[in-house]
N, CA, C and O of each residue as an XYZ file, in Angstrom:
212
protein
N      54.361     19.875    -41.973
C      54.788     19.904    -43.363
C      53.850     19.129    -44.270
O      54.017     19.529    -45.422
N      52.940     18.188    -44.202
C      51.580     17.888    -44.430
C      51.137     18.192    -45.414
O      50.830     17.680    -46.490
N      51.116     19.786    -44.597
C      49.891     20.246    -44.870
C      50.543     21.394    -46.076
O      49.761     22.239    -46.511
N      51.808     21.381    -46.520
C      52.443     22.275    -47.631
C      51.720     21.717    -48.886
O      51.384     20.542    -49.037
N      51.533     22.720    -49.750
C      50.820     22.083    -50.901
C      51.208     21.387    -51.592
O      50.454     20.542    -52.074
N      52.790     21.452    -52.000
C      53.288     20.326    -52.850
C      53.172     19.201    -52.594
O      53.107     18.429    -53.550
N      53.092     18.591    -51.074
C      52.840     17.321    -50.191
C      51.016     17.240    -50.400
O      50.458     16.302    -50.971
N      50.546     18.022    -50.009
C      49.315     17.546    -49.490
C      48.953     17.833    -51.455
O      49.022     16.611    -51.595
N      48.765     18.163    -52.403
C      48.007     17.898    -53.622
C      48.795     16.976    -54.349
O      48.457     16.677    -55.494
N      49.435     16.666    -54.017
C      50.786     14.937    -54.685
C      50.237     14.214    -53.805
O      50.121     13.234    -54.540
N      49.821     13.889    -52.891
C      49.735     12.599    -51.955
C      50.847     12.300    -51.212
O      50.933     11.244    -50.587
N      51.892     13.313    -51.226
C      52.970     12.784    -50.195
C      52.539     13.194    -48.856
O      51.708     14.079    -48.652
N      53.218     12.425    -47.836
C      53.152     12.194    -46.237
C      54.775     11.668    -45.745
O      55.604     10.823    -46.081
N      54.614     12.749    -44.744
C      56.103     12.500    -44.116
C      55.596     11.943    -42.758
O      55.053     12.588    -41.861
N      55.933     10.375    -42.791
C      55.587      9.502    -42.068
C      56.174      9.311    -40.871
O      55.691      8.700    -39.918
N      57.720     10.094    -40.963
C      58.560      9.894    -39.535
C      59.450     11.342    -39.697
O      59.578     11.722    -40.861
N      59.897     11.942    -38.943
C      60.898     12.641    -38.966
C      61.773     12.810    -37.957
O      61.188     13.120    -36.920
N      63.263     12.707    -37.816
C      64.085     12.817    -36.814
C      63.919     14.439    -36.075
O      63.619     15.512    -36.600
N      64.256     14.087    -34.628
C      64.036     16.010    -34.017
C      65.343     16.524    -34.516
O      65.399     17.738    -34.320
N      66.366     16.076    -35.062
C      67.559     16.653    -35.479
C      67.160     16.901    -37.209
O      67.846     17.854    -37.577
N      66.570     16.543    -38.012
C      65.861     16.453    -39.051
C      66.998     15.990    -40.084
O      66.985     16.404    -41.243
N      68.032     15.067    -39.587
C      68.904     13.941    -40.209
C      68.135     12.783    -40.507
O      68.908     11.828    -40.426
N      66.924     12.373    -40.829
C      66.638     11.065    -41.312
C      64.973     11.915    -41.471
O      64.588     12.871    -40.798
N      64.271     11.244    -42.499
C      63.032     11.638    -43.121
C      62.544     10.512    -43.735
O      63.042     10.177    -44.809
N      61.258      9.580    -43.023
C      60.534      8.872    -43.694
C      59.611      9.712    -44.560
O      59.181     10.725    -44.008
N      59.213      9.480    -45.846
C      58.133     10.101    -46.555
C      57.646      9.061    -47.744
O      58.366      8.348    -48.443
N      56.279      9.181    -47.764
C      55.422      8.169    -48.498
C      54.706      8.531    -49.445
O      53.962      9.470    -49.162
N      54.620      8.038    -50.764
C      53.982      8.408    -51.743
C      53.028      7.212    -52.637
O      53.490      6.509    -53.536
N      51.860      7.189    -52.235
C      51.421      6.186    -52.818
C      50.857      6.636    -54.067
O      50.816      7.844    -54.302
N      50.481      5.913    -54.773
C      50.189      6.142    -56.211
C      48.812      5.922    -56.298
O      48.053      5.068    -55.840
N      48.676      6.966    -57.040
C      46.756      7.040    -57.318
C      46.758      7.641    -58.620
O      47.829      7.890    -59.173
N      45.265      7.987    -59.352
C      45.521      8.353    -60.465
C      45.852      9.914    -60.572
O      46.299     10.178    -61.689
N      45.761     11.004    -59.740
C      46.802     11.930    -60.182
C      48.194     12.099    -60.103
O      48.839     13.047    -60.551
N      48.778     10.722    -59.265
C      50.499     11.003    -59.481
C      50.604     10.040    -60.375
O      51.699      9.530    -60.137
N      50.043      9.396    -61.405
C      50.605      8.526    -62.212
C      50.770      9.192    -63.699
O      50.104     10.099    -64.197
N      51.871      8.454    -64.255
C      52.093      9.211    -65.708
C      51.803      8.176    -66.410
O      51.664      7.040    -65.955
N      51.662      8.598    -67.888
C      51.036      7.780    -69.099
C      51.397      6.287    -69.025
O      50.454      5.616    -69.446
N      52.538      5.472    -68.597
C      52.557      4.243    -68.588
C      52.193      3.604    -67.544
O      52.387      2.388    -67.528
N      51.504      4.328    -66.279
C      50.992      3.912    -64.918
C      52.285      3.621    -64.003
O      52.477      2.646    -63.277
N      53.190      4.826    -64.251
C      54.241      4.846    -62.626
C      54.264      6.339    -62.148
O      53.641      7.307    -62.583
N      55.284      6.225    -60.995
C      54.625      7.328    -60.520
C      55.393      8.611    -61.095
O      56.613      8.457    -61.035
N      54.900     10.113    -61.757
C      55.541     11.157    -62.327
C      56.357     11.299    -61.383
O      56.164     11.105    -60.183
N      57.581     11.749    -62.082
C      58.759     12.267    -61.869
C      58.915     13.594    -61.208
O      59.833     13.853    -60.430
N      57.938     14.447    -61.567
C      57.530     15.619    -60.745
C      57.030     15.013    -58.919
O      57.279     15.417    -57.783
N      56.652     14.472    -59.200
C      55.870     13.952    -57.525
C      57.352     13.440    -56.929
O      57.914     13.997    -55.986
N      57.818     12.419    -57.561
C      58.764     11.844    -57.057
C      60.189     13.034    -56.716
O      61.157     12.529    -56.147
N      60.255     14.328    -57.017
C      61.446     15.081    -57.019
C      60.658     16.111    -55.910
O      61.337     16.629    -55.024
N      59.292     16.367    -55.992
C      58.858     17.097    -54.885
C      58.537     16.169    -53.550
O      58.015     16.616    -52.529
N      58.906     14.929    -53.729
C      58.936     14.415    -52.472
C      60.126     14.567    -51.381
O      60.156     14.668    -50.155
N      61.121     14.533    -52.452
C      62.526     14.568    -51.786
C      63.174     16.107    -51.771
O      63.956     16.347    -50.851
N      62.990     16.800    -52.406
C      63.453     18.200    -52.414
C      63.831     18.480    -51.386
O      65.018     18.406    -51.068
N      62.517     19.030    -50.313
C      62.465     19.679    -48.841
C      63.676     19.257    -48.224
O      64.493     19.924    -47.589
N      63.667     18.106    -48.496
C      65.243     17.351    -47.243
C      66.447     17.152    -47.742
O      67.349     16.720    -47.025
């Protein structure tokens, strides 16, 4: 899941995942294309991180 584009051109990474897929680590660090005008991270990145699960 990586390698899906919404993950891989946001900078998200799903760092752990359960084999029952009840628990989902996922990581989003901030760089300058997920940041918005006041330097946090867009709201778009942050809602396509969590969607999938």
């Amino acid at each position: 899941m990586n390698a899906w584009p919404p993950f891989l051109f946001s900078g998200i990474r799903i760092t752990a995942l359960a084999e029952d897929y009840r628990h989902a680590r996922v990581e989003l660090r901030q760089r300058w294309y997920n940041r918005n005008y006041v330097g946090t991270h867009f709201g778009g990145s942050l809602f396509a991180m969590t969607d999938p699960f």
